[in-house]
C-alpha positions as CSV (number, residue, x, y, z in Angstrom):
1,X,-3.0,18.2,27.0
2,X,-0.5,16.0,25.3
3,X,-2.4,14.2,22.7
4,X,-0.7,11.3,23.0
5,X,-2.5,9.8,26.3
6,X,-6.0,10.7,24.4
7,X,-4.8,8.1,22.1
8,X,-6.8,4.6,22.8
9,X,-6.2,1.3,22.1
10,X,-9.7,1.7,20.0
11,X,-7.8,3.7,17.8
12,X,-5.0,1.5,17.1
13,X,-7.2,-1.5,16.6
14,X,-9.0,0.7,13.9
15,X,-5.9,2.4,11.9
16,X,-4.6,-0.8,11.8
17,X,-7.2,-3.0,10.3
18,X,-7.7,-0.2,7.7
19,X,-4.3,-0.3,6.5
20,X,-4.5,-4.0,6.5
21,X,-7.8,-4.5,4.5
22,X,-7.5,-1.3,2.5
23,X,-11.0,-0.3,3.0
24,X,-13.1,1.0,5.4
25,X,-16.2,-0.8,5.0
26,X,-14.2,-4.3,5.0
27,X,-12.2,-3.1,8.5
28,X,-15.7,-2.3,9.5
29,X,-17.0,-5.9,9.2
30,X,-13.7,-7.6,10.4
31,X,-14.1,-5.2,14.1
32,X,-17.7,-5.5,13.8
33,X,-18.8,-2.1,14.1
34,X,-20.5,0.2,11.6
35,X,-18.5,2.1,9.2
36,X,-19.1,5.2,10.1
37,X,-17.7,4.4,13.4
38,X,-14.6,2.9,11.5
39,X,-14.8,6.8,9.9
40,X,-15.2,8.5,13.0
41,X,-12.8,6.8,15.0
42,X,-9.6,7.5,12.1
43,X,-10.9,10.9,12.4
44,X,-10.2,11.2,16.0
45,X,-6.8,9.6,15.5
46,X,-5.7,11.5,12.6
47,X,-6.9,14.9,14.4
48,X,-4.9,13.5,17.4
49,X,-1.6,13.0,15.3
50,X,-2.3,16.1,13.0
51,X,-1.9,14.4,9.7
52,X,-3.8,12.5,7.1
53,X,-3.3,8.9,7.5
54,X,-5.2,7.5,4.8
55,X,-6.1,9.0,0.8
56,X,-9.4,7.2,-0.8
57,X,-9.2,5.8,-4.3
58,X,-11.4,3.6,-5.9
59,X,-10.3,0.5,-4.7
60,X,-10.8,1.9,-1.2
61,X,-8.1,3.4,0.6
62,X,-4.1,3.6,0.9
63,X,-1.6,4.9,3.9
64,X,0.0,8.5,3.3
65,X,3.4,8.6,4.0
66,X,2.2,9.8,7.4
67,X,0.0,6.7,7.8
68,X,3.0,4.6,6.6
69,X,5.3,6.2,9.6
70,X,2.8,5.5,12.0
71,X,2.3,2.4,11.0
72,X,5.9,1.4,11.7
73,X,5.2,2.6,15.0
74,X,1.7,1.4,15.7
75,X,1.8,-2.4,14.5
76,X,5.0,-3.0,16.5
77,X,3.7,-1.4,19.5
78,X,0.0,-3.0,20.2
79,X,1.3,-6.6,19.0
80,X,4.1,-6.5,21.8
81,X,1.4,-5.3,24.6
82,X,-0.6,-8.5,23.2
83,X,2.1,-10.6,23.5
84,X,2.7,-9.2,27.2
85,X,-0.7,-9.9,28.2
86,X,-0.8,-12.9,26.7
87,X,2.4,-14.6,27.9
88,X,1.6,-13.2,31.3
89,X,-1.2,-14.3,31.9
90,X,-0.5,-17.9,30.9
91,X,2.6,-17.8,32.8
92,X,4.4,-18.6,29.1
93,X,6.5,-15.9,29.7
94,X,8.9,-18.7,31.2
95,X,9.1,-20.6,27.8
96,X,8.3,-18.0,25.4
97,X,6.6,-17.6,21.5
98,X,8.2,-17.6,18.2
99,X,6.1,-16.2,15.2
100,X,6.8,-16.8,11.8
101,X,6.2,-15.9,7.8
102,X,7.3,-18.8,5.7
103,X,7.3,-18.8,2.0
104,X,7.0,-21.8,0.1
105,X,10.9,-22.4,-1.2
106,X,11.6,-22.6,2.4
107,X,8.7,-24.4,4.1
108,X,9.9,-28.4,2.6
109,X,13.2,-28.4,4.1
110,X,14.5,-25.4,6.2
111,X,12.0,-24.4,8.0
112,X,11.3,-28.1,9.4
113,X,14.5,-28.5,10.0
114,X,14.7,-25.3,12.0
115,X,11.7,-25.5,14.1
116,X,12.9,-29.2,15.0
117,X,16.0,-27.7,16.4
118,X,14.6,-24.9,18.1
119,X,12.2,-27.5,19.8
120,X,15.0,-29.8,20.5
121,X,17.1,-27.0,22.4
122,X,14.1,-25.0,24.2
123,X,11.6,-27.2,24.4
124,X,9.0,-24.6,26.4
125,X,9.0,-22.8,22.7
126,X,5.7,-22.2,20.7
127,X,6.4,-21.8,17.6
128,X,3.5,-20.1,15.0
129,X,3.5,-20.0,11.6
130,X,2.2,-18.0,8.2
131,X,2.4,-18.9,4.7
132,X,1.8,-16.5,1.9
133,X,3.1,-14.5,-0.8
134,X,6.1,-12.1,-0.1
135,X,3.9,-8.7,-0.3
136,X,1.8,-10.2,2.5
137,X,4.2,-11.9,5.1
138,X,6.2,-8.5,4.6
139,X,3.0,-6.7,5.2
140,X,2.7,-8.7,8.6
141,X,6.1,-8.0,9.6
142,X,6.1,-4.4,9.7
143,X,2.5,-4.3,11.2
144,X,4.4,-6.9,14.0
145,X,2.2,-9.4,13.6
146,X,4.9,-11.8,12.5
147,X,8.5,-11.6,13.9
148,X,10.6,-12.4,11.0
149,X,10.1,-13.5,7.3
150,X,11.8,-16.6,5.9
151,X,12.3,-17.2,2.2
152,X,13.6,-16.2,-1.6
153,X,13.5,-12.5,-0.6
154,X,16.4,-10.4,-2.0
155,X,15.1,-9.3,-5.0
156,X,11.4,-8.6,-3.9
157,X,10.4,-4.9,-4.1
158,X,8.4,-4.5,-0.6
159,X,11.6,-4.7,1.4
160,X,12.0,-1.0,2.7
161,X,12.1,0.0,5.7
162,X,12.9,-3.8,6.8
163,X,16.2,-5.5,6.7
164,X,17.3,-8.5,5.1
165,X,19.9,-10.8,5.8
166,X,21.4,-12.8,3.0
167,X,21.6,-16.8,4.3
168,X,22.4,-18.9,1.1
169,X,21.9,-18.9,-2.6
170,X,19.2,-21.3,-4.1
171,X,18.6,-22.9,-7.3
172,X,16.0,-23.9,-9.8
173,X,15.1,-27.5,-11.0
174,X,13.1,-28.7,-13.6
175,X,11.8,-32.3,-12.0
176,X,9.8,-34.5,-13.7
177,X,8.5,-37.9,-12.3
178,X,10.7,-41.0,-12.7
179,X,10.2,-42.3,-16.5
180,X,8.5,-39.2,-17.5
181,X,9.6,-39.4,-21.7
182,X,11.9,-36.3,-21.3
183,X,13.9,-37.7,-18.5
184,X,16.6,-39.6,-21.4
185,X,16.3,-36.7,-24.0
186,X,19.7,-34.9,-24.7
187,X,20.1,-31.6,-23.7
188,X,20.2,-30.0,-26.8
189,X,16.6,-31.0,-27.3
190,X,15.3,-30.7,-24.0
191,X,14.5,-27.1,-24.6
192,X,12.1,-27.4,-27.4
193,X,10.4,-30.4,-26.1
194,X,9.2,-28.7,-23.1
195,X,6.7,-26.9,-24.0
196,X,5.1,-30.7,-25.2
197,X,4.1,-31.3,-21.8
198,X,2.6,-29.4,-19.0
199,X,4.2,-27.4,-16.9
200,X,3.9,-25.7,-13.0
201,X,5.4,-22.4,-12.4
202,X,5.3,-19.8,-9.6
203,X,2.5,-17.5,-9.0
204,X,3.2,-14.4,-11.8
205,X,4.6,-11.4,-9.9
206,X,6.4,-13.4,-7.5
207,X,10.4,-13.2,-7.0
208,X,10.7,-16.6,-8.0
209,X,8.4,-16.5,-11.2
210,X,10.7,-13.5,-12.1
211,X,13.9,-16.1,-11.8
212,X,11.7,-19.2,-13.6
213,X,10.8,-16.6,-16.4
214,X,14.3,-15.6,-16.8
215,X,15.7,-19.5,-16.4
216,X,13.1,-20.1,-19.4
217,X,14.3,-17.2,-21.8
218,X,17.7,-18.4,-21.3
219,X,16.7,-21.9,-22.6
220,X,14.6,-20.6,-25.4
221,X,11.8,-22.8,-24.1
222,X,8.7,-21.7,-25.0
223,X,5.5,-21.9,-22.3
224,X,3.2,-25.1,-23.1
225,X,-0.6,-24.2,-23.1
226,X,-1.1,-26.3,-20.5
227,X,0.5,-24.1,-17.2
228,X,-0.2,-24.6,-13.6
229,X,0.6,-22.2,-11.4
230,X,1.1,-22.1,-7.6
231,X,3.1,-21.3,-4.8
232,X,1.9,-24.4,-3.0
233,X,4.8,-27.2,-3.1
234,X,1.9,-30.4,-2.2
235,X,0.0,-29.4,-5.5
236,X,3.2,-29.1,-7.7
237,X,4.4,-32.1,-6.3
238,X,1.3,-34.2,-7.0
239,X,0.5,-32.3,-10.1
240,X,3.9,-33.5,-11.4
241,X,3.8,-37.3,-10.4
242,X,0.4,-37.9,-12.0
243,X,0.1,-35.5,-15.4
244,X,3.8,-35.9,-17.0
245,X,3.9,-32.3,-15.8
246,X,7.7,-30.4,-15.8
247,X,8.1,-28.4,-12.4
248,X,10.1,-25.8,-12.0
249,X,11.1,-25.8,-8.5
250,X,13.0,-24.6,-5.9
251,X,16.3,-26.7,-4.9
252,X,15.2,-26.7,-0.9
253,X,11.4,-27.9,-2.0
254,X,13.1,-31.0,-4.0
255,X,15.8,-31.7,-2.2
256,X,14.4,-34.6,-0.6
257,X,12.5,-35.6,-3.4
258,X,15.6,-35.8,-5.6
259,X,17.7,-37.8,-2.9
260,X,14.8,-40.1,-2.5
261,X,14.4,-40.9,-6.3
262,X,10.4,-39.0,-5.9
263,X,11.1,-36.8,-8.2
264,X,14.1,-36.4,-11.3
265,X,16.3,-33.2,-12.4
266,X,15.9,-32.8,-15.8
267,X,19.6,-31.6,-17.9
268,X,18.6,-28.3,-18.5
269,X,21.2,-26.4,-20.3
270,X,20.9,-22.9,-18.3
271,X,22.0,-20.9,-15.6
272,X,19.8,-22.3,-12.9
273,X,20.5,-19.9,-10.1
274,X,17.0,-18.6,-8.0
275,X,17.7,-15.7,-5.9
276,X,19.0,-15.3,-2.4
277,X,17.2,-17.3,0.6
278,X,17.4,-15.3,3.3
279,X,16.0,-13.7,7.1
280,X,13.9,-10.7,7.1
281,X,13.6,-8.5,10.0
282,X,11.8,-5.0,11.3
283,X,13.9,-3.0,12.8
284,X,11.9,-1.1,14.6
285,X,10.6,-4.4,16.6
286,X,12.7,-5.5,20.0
287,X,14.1,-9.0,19.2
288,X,13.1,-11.1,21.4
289,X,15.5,-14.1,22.7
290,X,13.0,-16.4,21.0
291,X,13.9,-14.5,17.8
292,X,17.8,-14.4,18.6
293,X,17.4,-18.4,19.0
294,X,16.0,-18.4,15.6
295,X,18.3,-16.6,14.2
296,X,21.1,-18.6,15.4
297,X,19.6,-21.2,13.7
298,X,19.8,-20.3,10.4
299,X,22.8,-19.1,10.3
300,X,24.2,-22.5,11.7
301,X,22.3,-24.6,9.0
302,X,22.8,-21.7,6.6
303,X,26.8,-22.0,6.8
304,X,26.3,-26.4,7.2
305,X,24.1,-25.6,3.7
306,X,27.0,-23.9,2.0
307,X,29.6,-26.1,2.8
């Protein structure tokens, strides 16, 4: 018997949240069965494929390179019988779904703009999105449970196996509210006085922390006691206009801040460049016309962004 028609969608469901929560017992209570079903049922699978999918540690468990093939293969496949299902049995087949991962330094000013032109031109379109770190909208896309990734991506270390598009270069700004005491202070001094008031930065680890760490050694600045750090642009923002904080932002999340006179650019004496913006795609997952829209989309604003 070829093994591959004993395979169930019971399976799938399993190997799947296991990779995604990294432990058994959690999978367990997300699918709401026992664990040693959850046990049982990886068993079947991996005795199916005829190779270890998962290795135990003590933080629970983590996919073999076995598990990490089939994985590319598994995610994919279950989340486009879903949507088939789904967009059948709704009849939304006709208009058609668009799921996204959105990091913060694009979710102020590209992405709105985007989805606002996707929805003027194909108004039938539902349009879903994620937020999150890098490691975890990546995660989603090669599982297929998102359809592309949108963000500062280029130098992020979770990008195999997927492939990235470059679509414009971003910067970084330190932005201070209007009148805030360094606003006036030379350029010279700015560096030293930073570290006098508080400050917001990324989340550590992240691409664009590694780019705000960098902009900050080039300064000589040192880090003030008083840090906040986020990847949440609504915090910063307020954090900034009612504690004399400094941000350190992305370009795209201040733009209209800046324009508006909300927020101030401080004259930082530095190389303020933030990474690549870009489009990240599986290439194992059929792009969908919903997808090819999108894409179309940000190239267009991309090239209007650049010029």
């Amino acid at each position: 018997m070829n093994p591959d028609n004993r395979i169930k969608l019971r399976h799938l469901h399993c190997f799947l949240e296991v990779a995604r929560q990294g432990s058994v017992q959690r999978a367990a209570d997300a699918l709401a069965v026992s664990q040693p079903a959850v046990s049982k049922t990886l068993r079947e699978l991996e005795e199916l494929l005829c190779n270890r999918l998962f290795e135990r540690n003590r933080q629970g468990v983590v996919l073999t390179e076995a598990g990490t093939a089939f994985l590319h293969v598994a995610g994919p496949s279950l989340q486009a019988l879903r949507r088939g299902i789904e967009n059948l049995r709704s009849d939304e087949f006709k208009a058609g779904e668009l799921r996204l991962g959105v990091l913060s330094s694009v979710e102020t000013w590209l992405m709105p703009e985007i989805i606002s032109r996707l929805h003027l031109h194909h108004q039938g379109l539902r349009i879903s999105v994620q937020n999150g770190p890098a490691v975890y909208l990546l995660g989603l896309l090669r599982s297929g449970e998102v359809d592309l990734v949108v963000g500062r991506l280029s130098d992020s270390p979770h990008l195999a196996g997927l492939q990235f598009e470059h679509l414009y270069g971003d910067e970084l700004r330190f932005v201070v509210a209007p009148g805030h005491p360094l606003q006036n202070c030379s350029s010279d001094l700015l560096p030293g006085r930073l570290a006098d008031f508080p400050m917001v930065l990324p989340l550590p680890g992240t691409t664009i922390r590694q780019h705000a760490d960098s902009l900050l050694l080039q300064t000589g600045a040192r880090l003030p006691i008083r840090c906040l750090e986020t990847l949440s642009n609504t915090l910063a923002r307020r954090y900034a206009l009612t504690a004399q904080a400094v941000w350190i932002a992305p370009h795209d999340a201040v733009r209209e801040d800046l324009a508006g006179g909300l927020l101030q650019a401080l004259a930082i004496p530095a190389n303020l460049a933030g990474g690549s913006i870009g489009v990240c795609t599986n290439p194992m997952m059929h792009q969908s016309v919903a997808l090819q829209w999108c894409l179309e989309e940000l190239r267009t604003l991309a090239t209007h962004n650049m010029s």
